[in-house]
C-alpha positions in Angstrom: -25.1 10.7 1.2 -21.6 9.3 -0.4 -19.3 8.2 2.7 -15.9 10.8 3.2 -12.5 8.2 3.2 -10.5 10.8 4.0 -7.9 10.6 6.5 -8.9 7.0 7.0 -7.4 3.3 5.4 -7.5 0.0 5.6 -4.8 -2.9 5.5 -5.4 -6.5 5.1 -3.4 -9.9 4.5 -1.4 -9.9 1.7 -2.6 -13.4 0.2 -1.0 -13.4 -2.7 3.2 -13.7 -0.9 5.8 -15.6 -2.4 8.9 -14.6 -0.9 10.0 -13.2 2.6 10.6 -9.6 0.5 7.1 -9.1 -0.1 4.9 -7.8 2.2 2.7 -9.3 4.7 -0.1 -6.8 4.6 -1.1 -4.6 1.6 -3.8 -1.5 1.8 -5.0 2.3 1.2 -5.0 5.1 2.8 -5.9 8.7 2.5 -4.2 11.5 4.2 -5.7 14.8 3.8 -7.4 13.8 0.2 -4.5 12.3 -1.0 -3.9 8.7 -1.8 -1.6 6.2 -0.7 -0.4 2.9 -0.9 0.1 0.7 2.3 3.0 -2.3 2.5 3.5 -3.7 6.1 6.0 -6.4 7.1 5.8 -8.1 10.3 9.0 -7.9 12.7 9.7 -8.5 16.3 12.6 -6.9 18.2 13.5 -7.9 22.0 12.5 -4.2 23.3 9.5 -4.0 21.4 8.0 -7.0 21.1 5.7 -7.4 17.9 5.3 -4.9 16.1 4.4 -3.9 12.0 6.7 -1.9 9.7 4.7 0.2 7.1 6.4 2.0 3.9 3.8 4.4 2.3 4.0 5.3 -1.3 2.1 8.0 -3.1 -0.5 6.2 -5.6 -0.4 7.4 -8.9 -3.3 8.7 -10.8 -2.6 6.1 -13.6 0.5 3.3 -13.4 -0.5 1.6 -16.2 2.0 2.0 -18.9 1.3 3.9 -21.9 0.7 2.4 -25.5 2.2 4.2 -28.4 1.3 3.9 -31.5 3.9 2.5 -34.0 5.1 5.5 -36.5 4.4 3.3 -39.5 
């Protein structure tokens, strides 16, 4: 029996940060069969208290970049 990810994800430290920009957590997640991918930044506000900001972006099926061959 294979294991169903969907609507589930998972974020975790982002160990490889350099600069402030970057986020502090990295991850997946998948909404209704459709894969995303997971940036959260660490904040705190006086109202709020701690909280994490996430930005989701739609993975791509491939993000490599594509190699051409030269016409000669």
């Amino acid at each position: 029996m294979q294991y169903d990810n969907t609507n589930t994800g998972a974020s975790f430290k982002n160990t490889y940060k350099q600069k402030e920009s970057q986020p502090d957590m990295t991850g997946k997640i998948d909404v209704e069969g459709v894969e995303y991918r997971m940036s959260g930044w660490f904040n705190e506000s006086d109202k709020a208290g701690k909280y994490i900001k996430w930005k989701v972006t739609k993975k791509e099926e491939d993000s490599s970049p594509k190699s051409e061959s030269a016409p000669f």
